[in-house]
N, C-alpha and C positions, 0 to 999 in steps of 0.2 A: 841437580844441585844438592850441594851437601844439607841438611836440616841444621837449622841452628834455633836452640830454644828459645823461650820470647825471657826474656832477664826478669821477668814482672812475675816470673808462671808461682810466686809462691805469695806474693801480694794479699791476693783475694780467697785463697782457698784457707779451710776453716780445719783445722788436724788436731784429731782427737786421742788421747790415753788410751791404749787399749789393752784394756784390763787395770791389772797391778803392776805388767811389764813398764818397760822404757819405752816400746813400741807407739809412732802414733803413725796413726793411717788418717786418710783424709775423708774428710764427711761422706765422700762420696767416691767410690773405686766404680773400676770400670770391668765388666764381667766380656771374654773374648768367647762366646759360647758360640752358636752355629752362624751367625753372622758372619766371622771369621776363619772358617772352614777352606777346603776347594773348590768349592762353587762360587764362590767372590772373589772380584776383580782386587788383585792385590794393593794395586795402589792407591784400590780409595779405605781397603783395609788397614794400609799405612797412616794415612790422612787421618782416620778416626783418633788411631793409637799417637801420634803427631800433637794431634790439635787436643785432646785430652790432657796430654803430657802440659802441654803449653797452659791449661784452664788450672795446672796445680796439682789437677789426678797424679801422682807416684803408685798405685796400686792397683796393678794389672792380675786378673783372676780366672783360673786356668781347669779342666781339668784333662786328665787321660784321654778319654773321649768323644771330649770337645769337638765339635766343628765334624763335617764328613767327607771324608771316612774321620773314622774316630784317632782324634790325635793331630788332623790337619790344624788346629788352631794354635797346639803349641806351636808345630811350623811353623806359621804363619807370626806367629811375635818375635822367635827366635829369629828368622830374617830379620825384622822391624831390628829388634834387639842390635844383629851386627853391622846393618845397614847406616843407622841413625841414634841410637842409644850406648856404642859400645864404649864412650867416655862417661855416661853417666850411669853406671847398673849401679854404682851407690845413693844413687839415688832413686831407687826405685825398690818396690816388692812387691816381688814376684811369687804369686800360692798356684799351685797346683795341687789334683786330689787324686784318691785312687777306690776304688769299692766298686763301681758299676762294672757292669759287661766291656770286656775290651781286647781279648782275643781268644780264641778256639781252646778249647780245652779245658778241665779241672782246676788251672793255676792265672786263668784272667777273670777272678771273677770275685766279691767277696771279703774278706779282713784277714784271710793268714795273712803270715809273714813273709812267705815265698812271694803271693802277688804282690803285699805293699812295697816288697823290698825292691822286685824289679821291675813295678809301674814306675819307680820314681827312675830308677834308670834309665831307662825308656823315655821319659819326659824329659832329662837333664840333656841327653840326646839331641830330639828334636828342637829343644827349647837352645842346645848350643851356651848351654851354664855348666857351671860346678857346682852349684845348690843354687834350690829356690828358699825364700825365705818362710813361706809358711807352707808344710806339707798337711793337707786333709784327708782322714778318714771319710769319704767321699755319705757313707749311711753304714746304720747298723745293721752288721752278721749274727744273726743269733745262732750262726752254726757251728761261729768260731768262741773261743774264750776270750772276753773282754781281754786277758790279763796278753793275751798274743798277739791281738789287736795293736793293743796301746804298747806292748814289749815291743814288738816292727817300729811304731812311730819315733818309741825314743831309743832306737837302735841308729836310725837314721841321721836322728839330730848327733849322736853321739858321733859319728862318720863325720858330720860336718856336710852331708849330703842337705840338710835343711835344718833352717833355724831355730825356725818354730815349728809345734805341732799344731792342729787343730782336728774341732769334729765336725760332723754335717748331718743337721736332718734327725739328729738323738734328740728323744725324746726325756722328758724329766731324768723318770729313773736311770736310762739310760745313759745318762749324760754323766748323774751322781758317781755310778758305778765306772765310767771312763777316769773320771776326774781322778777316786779313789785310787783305782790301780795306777795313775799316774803318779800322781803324789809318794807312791811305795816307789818309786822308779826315781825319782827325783827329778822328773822332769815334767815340768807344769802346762797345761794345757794355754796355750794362749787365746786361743778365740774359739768360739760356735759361730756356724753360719746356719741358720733356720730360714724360711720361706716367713715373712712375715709383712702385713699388709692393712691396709683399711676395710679390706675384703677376706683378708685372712686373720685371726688376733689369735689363735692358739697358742702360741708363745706367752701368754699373758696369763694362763693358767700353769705358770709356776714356774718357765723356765726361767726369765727375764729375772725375777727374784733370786734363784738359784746360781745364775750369772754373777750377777752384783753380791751375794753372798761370798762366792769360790774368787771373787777378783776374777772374773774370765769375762775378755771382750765379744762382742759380737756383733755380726756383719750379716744384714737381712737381704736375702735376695727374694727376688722377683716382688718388689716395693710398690711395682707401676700393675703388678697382677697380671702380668704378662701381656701388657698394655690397655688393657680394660680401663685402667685409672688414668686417661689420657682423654684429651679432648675427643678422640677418634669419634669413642660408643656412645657419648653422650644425649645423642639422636637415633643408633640403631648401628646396625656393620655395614662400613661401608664395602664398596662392592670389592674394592683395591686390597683390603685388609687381610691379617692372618686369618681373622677369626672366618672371613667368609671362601676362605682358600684351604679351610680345616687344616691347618697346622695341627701336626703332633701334639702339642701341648696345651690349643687353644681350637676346638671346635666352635661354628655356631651355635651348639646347646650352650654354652657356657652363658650367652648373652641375654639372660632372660629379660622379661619384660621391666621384672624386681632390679635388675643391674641396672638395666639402663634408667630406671626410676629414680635409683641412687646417685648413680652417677651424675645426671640427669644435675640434681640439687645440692651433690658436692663442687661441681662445677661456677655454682650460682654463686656460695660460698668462697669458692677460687677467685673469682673475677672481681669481688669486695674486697678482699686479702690484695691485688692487683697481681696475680698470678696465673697460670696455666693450673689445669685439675693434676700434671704428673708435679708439676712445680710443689703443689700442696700436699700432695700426697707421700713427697719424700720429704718433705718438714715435719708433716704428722710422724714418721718411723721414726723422725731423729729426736722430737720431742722428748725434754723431761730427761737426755743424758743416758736413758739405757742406752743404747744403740750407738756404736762406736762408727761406721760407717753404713750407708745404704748402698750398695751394688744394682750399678746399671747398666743393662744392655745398651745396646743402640745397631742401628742399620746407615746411619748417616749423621754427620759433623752436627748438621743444625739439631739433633732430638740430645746430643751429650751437650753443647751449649746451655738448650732452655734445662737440662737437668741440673745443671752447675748453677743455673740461676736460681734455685731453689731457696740458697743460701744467703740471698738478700732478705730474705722474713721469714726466718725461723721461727717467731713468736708466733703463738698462741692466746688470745684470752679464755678466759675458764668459759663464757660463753658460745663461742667458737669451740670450744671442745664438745658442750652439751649439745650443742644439734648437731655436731658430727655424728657424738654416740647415738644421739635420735634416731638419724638417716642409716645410720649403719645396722641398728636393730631390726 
């Protein structure tokens, strides 16, 4: 059957300024990382990016490497894309990135120009576009010149290969110094995407200020702490879980006694709010207007659902924020 959107899909969802741009993205984007790989059944991979679309999500989030082998995840949207979206790609945006590891040799790896110039190639490919709208500097090269970094990025936008630029994972300085050589190029950095969390706040030590300073939006990924901040841990890992099947990025060391203590009482917190703890947890990143969207994975319909529902209590009392900071210290 042909997909047909729900006419309602912009109703409820809440879209944000990002940055000083025109650009708004929606409180909440949806990240297509290893979930959306070749190792998943494609049409429940469809179904996600579907039913997303349908909750108001426009902002699908990509990169080079995505998915395994690296790069099956653009596949995997590009289908979706001609399948069921190829009347609406205006309305939608599409970021993909480029810096990590991503093929054999001296030139897939890193901030030159040669790999930023044709990882996007590559991506515009599999992805079956003419540009994505935000291209990311995936982390920082210190092996490369900031000034060839960001010269590749707005070579690109210049092409018309991508709209926007953006950076990932820069740190303060690092970020100053991107902005800087951008600004000499005339062409402005739209967004940072940083790792930022109730379990992670380093972002708080200067970049978030720094953001709001330069007008540059930003999009926090892994908000749920790579599901730690969800109902799962709240009692220990279950047996089902990433954490106890040592994922890549999520061992059982991660789950200490401390975590699940936190969690534990953030959770108590959550269910007074009348929420889920991932529920709360992406209203805390949204809180107070830094943060232009929160990026969410997902493995199945119902965990991007309860994540969209976040956005029925965004508020905060100043009390509620003080035992949070409590529990968190």
């Amino acid at each position: 059957m042909n997909y047909q959107p729900n006419s309602q899909r912009y109703d409820n969802m809440l879209y944000n300024r990002c940055g000083n741009s025109g650009l708004k993205l929606p409180a909440i984007s949806l990240g297509l990382w290893h979930n959306f790989g070749d190792g998943f059944v494609f049409n429940h991979c469809r179904q996600m990016i579907q039913r997303a679309f349908d909750l108001g999500i426009t902002h699908f989030d990509l990169a080079n490497n995505y998915g395994w082998p690296g790069g099956s995840s653009e596949e995997t949207l590009g289908k979706v894309l001609k399948l069921d979206f190829a009347s609406h790609r205006d309305e939608l945006v599409i970021s993909t990135k480029a810096g990590w590891d991503m093929w054999p040799g001296p030139y897939g790896d890193e901030g030159s120009k040669k790999y930023l110039v044709a990882s996007l190639d590559q991506s515009l490919r599999r992805l079956g576009l003419d540009y994505v709208d935000i291209y990311y500097h995936h982390r920082p090269d210190p092996n490369t010149p900031i000034e060839e970094t960001m010269g590749a990025l707005d070579l690109l936008v210049r092409q018309g290969k991508a709209l926007y630029i953006g950076i990932s994972s820069y740190n303060v300085e690092e970020s100053r110094a991107a902005f800087a050589a951008l600004q000499k190029l005339g062409t402005p950095c739209l967004i940072h995407q940083p790792a930022y969390s109730m379990l992670d706040r380093t972002v708080e030590d200067g970049l978030l200020d720094l953001l709001d300073q330069q007008g540059v939006g930003s999009i926090a990924f892994f908000p749920l702490a790579q599901g730690i901040l969800t109902n799962k841990y709240v009692t220990g890992i279950p047996a089902d879980s990433r954490a106890a099947r040592g994922m890549r990025f999520l061992q059982p060391s991660h789950i200490t006694d401390e975590i699940i203590s936190k969690t534990s009482r953030l959770h108590e917190i959550a269910q007074a709010r009348g929420q889920s703890l991932a529920q709360m947890a992406i209203a805390w990143v949204l809180r107070g207007g830094h943060v232009t969207s929160a990026l969410v994975g997902a493995s199945k319909v119902s965990q991007i659902e309860e994540n969209v529902g976040a956005l029925q209590n965004l508020s905060f009392t100043e009390e509620e924020l003080q035992v949070i900071d409590h529990i968190l210290q």
